[in-house]
C-alpha positions in Angstrom: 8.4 42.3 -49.5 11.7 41.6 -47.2 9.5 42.7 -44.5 7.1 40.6 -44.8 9.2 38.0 -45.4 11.2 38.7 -42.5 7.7 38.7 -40.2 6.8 35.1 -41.2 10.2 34.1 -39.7 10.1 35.7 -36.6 6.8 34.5 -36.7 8.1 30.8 -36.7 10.2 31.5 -33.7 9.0 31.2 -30.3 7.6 34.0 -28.4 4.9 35.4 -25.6 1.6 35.6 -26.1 -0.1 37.3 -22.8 1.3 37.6 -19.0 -1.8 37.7 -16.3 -1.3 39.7 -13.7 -3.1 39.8 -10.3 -2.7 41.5 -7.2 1.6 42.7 -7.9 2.5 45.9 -6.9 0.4 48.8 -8.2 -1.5 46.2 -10.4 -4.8 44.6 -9.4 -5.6 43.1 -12.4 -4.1 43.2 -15.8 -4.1 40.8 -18.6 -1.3 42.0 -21.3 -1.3 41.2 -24.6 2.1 40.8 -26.8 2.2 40.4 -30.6 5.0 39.0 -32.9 7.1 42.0 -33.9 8.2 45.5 -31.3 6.0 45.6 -28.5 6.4 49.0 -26.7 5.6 49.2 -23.0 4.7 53.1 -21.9 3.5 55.5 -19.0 4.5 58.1 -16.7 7.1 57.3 -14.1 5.3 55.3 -11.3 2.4 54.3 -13.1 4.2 50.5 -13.2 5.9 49.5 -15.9 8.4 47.9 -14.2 5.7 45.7 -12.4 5.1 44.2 -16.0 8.8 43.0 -16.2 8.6 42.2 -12.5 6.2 39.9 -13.5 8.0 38.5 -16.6 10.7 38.0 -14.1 8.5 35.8 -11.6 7.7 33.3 -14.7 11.7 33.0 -15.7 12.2 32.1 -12.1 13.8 34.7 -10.5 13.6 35.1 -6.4 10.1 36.7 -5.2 9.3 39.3 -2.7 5.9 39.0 -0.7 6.5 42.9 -0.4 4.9 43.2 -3.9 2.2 41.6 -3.0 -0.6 44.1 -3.1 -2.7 45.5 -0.2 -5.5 43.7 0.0 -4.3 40.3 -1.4 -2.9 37.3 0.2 -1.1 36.4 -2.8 0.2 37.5 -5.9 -0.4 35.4 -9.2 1.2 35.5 -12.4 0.9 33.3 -15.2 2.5 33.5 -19.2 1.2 32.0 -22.1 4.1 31.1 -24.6 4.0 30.0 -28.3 6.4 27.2 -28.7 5.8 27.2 -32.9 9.4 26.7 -34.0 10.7 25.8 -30.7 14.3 24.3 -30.7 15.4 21.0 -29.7 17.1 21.5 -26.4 13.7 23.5 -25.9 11.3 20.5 -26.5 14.2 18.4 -24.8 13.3 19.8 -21.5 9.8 19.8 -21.5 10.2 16.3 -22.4 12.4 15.6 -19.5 10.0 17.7 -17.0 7.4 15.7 -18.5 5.4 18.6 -19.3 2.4 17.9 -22.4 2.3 20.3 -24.8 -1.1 21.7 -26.0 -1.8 23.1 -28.9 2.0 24.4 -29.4 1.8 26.6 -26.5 2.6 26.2 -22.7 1.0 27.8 -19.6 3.9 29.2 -17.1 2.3 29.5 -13.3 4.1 31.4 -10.6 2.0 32.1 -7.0 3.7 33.9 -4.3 1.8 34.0 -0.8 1.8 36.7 1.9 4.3 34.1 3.9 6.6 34.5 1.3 5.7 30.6 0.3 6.1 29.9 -3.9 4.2 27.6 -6.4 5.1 27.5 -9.8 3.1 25.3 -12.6 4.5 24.5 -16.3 1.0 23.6 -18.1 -0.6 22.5 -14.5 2.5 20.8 -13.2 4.1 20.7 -10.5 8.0 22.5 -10.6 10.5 24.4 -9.5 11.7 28.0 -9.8 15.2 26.5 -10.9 13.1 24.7 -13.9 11.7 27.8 -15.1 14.9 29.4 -15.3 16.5 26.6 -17.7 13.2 27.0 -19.2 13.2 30.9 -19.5 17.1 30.5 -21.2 15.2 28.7 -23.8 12.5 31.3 -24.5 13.7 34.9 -23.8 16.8 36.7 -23.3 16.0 40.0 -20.2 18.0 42.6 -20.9 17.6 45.1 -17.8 18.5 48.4 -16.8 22.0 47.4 -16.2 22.2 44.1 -18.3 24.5 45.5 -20.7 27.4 45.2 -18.6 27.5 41.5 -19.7 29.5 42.9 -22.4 32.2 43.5 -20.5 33.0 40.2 -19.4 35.2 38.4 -21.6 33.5 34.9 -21.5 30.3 36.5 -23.1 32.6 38.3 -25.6 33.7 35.0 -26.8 30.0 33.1 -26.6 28.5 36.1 -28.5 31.3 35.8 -31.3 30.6 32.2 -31.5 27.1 32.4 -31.9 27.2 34.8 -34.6 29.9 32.8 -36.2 27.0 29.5 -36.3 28.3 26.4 -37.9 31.7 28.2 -39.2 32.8 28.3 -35.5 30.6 25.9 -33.7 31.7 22.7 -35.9 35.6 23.3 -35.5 35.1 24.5 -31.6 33.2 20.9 -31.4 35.6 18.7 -33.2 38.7 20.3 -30.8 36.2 19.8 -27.7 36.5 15.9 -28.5 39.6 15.8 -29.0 40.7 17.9 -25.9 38.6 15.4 -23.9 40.0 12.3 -25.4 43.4 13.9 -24.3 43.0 14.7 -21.3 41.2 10.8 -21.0 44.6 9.6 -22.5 46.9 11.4 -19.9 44.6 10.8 -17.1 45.1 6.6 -18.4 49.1 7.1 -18.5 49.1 8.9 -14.9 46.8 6.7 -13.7 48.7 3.7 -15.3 52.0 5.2 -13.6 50.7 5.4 -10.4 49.7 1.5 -10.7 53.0 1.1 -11.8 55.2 2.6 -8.7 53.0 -0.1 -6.6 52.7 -2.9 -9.1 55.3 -5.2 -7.1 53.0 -5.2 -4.5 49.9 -5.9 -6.7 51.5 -8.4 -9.0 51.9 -10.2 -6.0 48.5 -9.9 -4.7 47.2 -10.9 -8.3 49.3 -14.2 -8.2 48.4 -15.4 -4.9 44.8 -14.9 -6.2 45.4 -16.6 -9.1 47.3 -19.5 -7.2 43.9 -19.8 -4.8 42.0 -20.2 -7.7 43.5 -22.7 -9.5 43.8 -24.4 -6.0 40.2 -23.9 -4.9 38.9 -24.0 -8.5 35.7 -22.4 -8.0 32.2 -21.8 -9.4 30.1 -19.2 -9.3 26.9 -21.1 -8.5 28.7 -23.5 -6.3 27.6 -22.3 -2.9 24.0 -22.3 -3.8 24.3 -26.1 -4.7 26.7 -26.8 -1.4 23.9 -25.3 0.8 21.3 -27.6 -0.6 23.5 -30.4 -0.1 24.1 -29.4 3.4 20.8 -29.0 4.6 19.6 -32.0 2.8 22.7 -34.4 4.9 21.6 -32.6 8.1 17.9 -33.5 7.8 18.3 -37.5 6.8 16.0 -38.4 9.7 13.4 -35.7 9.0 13.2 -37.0 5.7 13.3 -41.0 6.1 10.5 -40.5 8.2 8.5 -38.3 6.0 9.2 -40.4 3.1 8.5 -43.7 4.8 4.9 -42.1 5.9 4.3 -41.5 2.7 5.1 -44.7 1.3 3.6 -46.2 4.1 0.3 -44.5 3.1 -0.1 -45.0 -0.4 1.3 -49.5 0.1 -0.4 -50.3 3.7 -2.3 -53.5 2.5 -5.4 -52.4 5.3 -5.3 -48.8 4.9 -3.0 -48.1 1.9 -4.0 -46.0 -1.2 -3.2 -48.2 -3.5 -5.1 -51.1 -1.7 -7.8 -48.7 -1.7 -7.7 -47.6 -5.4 -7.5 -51.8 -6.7 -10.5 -52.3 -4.8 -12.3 -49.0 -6.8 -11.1 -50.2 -10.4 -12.4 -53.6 -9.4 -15.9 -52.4 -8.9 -15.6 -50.0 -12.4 -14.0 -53.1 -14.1 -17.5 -55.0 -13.4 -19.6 -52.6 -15.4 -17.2 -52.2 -18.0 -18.8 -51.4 -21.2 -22.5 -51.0 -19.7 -22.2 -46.8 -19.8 -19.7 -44.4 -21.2 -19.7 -42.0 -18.4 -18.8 -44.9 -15.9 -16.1 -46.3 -18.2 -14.6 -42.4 -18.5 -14.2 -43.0 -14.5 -13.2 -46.0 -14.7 -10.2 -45.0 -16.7 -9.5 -42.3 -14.3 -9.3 -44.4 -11.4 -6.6 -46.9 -14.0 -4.4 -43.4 -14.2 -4.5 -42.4 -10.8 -3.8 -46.2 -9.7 -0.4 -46.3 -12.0 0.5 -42.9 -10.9 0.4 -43.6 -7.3 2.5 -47.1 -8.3 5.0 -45.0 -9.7 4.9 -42.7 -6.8 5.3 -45.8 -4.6 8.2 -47.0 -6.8 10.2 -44.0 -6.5 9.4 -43.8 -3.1 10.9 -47.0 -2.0 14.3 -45.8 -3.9 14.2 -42.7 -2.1 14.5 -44.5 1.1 17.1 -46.4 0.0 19.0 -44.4 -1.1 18.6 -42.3 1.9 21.1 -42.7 4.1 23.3 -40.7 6.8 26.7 -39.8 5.4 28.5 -38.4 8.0 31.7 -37.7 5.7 29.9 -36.4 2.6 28.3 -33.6 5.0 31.5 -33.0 6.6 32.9 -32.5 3.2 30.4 -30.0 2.0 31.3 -28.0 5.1 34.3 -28.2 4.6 34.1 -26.9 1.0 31.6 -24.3 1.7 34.3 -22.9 4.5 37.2 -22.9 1.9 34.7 -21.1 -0.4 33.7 -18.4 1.7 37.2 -17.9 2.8 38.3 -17.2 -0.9 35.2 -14.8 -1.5 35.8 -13.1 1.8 39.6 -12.5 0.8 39.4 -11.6 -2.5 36.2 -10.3 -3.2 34.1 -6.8 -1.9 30.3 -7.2 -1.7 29.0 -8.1 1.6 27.0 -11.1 0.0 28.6 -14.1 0.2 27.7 -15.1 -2.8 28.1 -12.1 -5.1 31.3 -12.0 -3.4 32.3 -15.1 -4.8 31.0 -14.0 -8.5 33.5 -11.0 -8.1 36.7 -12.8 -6.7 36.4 -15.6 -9.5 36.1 -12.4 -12.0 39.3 -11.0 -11.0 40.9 -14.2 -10.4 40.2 -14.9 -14.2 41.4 -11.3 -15.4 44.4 -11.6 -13.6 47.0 -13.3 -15.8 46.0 -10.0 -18.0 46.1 -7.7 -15.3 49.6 -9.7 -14.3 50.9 -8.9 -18.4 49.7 -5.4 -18.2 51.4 -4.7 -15.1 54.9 -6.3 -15.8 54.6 -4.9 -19.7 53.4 -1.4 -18.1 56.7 0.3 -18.8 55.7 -0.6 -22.6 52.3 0.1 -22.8 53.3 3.9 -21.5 55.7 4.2 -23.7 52.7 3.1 -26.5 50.3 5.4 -25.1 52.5 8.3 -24.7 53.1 7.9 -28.6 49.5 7.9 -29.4 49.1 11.1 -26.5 51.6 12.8 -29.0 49.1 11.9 -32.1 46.2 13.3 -30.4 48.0 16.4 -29.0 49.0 17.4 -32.5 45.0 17.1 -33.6 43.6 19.3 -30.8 46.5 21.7 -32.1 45.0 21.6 -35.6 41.6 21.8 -34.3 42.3 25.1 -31.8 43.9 26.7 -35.0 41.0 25.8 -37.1 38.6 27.3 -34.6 41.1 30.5 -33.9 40.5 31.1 -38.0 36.9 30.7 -38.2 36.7 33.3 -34.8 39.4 35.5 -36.8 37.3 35.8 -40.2 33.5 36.1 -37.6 35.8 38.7 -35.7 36.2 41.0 -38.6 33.0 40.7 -39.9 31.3 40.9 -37.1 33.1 43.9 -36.2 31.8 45.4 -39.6 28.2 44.8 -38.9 28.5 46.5 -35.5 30.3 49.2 -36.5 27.7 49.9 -39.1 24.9 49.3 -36.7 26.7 51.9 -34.2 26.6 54.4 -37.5 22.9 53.8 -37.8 22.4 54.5 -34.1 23.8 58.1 -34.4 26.7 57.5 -34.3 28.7 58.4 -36.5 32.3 58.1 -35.5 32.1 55.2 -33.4 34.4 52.0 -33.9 34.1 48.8 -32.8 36.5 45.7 -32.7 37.2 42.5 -31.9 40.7 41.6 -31.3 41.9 38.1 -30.7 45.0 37.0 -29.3 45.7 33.0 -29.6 48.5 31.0 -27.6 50.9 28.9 -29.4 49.6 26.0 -27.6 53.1 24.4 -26.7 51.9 24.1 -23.2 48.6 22.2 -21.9 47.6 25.1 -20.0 47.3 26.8 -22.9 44.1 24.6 -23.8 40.7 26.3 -22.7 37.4 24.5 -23.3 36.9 27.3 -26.0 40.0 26.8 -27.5 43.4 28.9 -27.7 42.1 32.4 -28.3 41.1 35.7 -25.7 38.3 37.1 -27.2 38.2 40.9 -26.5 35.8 43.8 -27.6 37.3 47.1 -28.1 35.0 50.3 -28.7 35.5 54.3 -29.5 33.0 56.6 -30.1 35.5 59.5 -31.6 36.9 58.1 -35.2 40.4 59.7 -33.8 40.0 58.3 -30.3 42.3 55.1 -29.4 40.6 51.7 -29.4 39.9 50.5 -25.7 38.4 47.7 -23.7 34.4 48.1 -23.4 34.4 48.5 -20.1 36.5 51.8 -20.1 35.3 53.1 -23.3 31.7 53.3 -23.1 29.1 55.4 -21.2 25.8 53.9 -20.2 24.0 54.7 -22.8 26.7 53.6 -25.3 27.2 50.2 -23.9 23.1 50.0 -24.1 23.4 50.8 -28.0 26.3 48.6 -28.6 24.2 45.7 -27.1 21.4 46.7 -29.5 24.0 46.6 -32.3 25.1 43.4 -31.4 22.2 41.4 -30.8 20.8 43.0 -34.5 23.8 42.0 -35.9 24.1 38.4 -34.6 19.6 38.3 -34.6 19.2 35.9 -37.6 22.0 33.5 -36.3 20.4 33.7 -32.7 17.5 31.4 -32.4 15.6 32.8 -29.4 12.2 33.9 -30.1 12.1 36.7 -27.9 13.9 40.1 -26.3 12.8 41.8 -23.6 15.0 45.3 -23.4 14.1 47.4 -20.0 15.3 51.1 -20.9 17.6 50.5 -23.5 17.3 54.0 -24.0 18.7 55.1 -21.1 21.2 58.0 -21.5 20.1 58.6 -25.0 17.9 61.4 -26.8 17.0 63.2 -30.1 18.1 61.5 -33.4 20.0 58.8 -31.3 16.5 57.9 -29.7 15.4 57.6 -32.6 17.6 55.3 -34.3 17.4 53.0 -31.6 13.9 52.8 -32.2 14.7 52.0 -35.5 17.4 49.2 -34.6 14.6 47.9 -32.3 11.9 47.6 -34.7 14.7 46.0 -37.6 15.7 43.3 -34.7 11.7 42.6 -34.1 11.8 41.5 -38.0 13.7 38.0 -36.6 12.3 38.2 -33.2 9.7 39.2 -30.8 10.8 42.4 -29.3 9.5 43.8 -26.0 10.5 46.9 -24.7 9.6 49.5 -22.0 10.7 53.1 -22.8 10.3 56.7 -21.6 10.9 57.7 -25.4 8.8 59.1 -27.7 11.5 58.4 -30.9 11.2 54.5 -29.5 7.5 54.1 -28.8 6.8 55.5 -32.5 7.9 52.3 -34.0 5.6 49.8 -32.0 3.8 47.1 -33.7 1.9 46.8 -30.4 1.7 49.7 -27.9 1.1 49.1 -24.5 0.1 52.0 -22.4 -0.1 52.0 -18.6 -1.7 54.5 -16.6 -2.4 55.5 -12.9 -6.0 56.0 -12.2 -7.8 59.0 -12.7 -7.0 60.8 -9.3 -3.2 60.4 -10.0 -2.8 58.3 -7.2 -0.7 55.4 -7.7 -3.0 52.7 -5.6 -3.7 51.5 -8.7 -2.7 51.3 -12.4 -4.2 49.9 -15.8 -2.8 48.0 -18.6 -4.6 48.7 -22.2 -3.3 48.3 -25.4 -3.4 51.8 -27.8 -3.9 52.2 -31.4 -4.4 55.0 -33.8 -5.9 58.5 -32.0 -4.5 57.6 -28.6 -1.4 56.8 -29.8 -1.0 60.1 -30.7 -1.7 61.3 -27.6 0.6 58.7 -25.8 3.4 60.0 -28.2 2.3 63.7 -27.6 2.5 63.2 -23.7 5.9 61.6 -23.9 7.2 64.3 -26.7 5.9 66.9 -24.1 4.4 66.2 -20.9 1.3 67.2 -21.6 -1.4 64.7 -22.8 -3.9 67.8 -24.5 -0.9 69.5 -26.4 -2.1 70.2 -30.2 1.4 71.2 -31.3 2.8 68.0 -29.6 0.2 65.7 -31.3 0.9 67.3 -34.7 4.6 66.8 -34.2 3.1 62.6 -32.8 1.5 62.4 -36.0 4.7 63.6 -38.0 6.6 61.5 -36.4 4.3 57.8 -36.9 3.5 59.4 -40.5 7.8 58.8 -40.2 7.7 54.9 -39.6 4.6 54.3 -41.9 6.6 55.1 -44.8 10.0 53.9 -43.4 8.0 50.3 -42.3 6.6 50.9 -45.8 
């Protein structure tokens, strides 16, 4: 029952669903099939397996090579169908951002490469970029190649690998002293930044006060220019407007030719037939408004004119006040626009008195923030240490699970071990984005041998198996939906083959797994097999991709047990070995 139980929550992960392949390599046309659980990818050397992963590689967004293109083709196409049922936040946050609709919980991944070396690549039929299907691809699968175990022997992925397997135990102190690390360094940058104002604040504590002496001298408004330049253009045109006001007044009150002559005479005639018919009386009373409009038009007309008059001194006197403002603005504002200009130097010029405090009490406010600086230093302290315990208890345990994992891989004697060393933090260089601590992984395979750095303690295909190890151990704290491993057998054999099989098919329980192996021990534990075969000559023009079950799977697992495809003995010892994982799966 764990087993099942365990399939319905890799099942709620995210994984791949089919890759369509046309014209890559050795492959003409292949549509591949992947199913929740191990899928196993097999065939003789050459036949193209590694086209299949080539492929993978084109939708996570990798470079592309026209040289794969297949004779015959003018372009290569791949495309990936990916279920996104329990697909994480950041996840769902990107395609949002890429504005990318999903359908039915899945998403269609496009990559086109033409003979020219020209690429197209299409998230659910839109347009994007390879660098967008690489932050995609992050989200969705985790590649780990031929050589992709050496990862493991840089120390920044030491650390991010104990940190994810610590979850929330690490990742909610390491946040909490990422705050507070930024709101210190924010605090020092304020107090250098403050000191720096202060070695020149003679200088600007004089600027400010002439600036705040021109304002209260000038006393400006923000809108004023806008109102001055009416003014001015309304002084400068008194003769353009007399005249166009006295036309107008001389139209609507000429006693010959005047509206208003014309418009008594109209009611005049309406006022005769008052009374006689509604629809004439409705006029009638039209004409009445219009009239007493127009008299009121007339009225304000005749003040206009009078009170329009050439003032010489009130023009000069805008001119002169539009000069002093755009003198002020120019001096003590930036923005090229006059008038936004003006907005800013009347800002600063009211901020000033404060800016004048801050600047003459500077020597105090340091000495304030510099005491809070103190406060917050001792909390990112606190928090580092926090973190450094919750890495130091995930260290050892980790280190457990491993260890036994290693022991389940055949081998028996191996050791493995995370060591941390933390600095005091009495310096602020001490203070890393991941906190105080080095994280280092330390690995033997002989129980009496001395415990050494990774990188000098493991052969190749020990550093594959203590990557399996890992990523089983940290698997259910690890929300990607899918692994692909390329040869994670490599250097490996006999019982130890088998056991990675075994460590393979326990990781598929949380995840999709997808591997392509030469191994017999590995291919055995499949949920989905995936055979791949040259065509029938031998030649290697071109190659099929089928999916195997029951009788041909023995004969898959006999021609990698032996060589040869038609060996009884080798598919009896096939068939003892997937009667093996029936009962072990069982």
């Amino acid at each position: 029952m764990v087993g099942v139980a365990n399939k319905k929550k890799a099942a709620s992960r995210t994984r791949l669903e089919e890759i369509n392949i046309r014209g890559l390599g050795v492959i003409d046309h292949a549509v591949v099939d992947f199913a929740p659980g191990l899928n196993v990818i097999t065939g003789e050397t050459g036949a193209g397996k590694t086209m299949v992963l080539t492929a993978l590689s084109l939708l996570l967004g990798e470079k592309t090579d026209s040289d794969l293109i297949r004779s015959g083709h003018e372009r290569m196409s791949v495309s990936g169908v990916f279920s996104l049922v329990g697909a994480s936040q950041p996840l769902l946050s990107f395609l949002d951002e890429q504005g990318i609709e999903i359908t039915d919980e899945e998403i269609v991944v496009t990559r086109n490469v033409t003979k020219d070396g020209k690429s197209r690549a299409l998230i659910s039929g839109s347009t994007s970029t390879a660098s967008a299907l690489n932050q995609l691809g992050q989200e969705l699968i985790e590649v780990h190649g031929q050589h992709g175990s050496l990862v493991l022997t840089k120390p920044n992925k030491q650390r991010d690998l104990l940190d994810l397997s610590g979850s929330e135990s690490i990742s909610e102190p390491l946040s909490e002293y990422q705050q507070l690390l930024e709101e210190y360094h924010s605090q020092k940058r304020e107090i250098n930044d403050l000191r720096k104002l202060l070695a020149d604040r003679d200088k600007e504590i004089s600027t400010l006060r002439e600036l705040a002496q021109e304002f209260e001298k000038v006393k400006p408004k923000s809108d004023e220019l806008d109102l001055l330049e009416s003014t001015i253009s309304r002084l400068e045109s008194v003769e353009d407007l007399r005249l166009a006001a006295t036309g107008a007044q001389q139209a609507l009150a000429d006693e010959e030719n005047g509206s208003l002559n014309s418009l008594h005479h109209m009611k005049r005639f309406l006022q005769g037939a008052r009374g006689k018919d509604s629809e004439l009386d409705l006029l009638h009373d039209r004409a009445s408004d219009a009239l007493f409009s127009l008299m009121d038009i007339a009225s304000d007309l005749d003040r206009y004119i009078e009170n329009l008059a050439a003032d010489p001194q009130a023009l000069e006197n805008s001119l002169a006040r539009k000069a002093v403002l755009s003198s002020f603005a120019k001096r003590f504002g930036e923005s090229n626009d006059k008038k936004e200009a003006l907005r800013e130097a009347i800002e600063k010029a009211q901020l000033s008195q404060q800016r004048i405090s801050d600047l003459t009490a500077g020597d105090d406010r340091i000495s304030e923030l510099e005491l809070k600086l103190q406060v917050l230093r001792s909390n990112v302290v606190s928090a580092a240490h926090k973190t450094s315990q919750a890495r130091q208890k995930q260290a050892q345990n980790l280190s457990e699970k491993v260890t036994s994992e290693l022991r389940e891989l055949a081998m028996p004697k191996a050791r493995f071990e995370i060591r941390i060393t933390t600095r005091n933090g009495d310096r602020d260089e001490d203070f890393m984005p991941s906190g105080l601590d080095e994280v280092a992984m330390l690995f033997t395979s002989h129980g009496a041998g001395g415990m050494l750095p990774i990188s000098k303690a493991a052969s190749g295909g020990e550093l594959s198996r203590l990557m399996l190890a890992l990523e089983v151990a940290i698997a259910e704290q690890y929300q990607l939906g899918s692994y692909v491993f390329d040869e994670v057998d490599a250097g490996v054999g006999g019982k130890a083959a088998l056991e990675v099989g075994r460590r393979l098919w326990k990781l598929s329980q949380s995840a999709q797994v997808i591997v392509v192996t030469h191994l017999a021990q590995v291919a055995l534990w499949a949920d989905n097999h995936i055979v791949i075969e040259k065509d029938i000559s031998g030649s290697v023009t071109e190659s099929t991709i089928r999916r195997i079950t029951d009788h041909d799977r023995e004969v898959e697992i006999a021609r990698m047990l032996s060589g040869v495809e038609e060996s009884e003995h080798a598919q009896e010892h096939a068939r003892e070995l997937l009667d093996l994982r029936v009962k072990e799966k069982a």
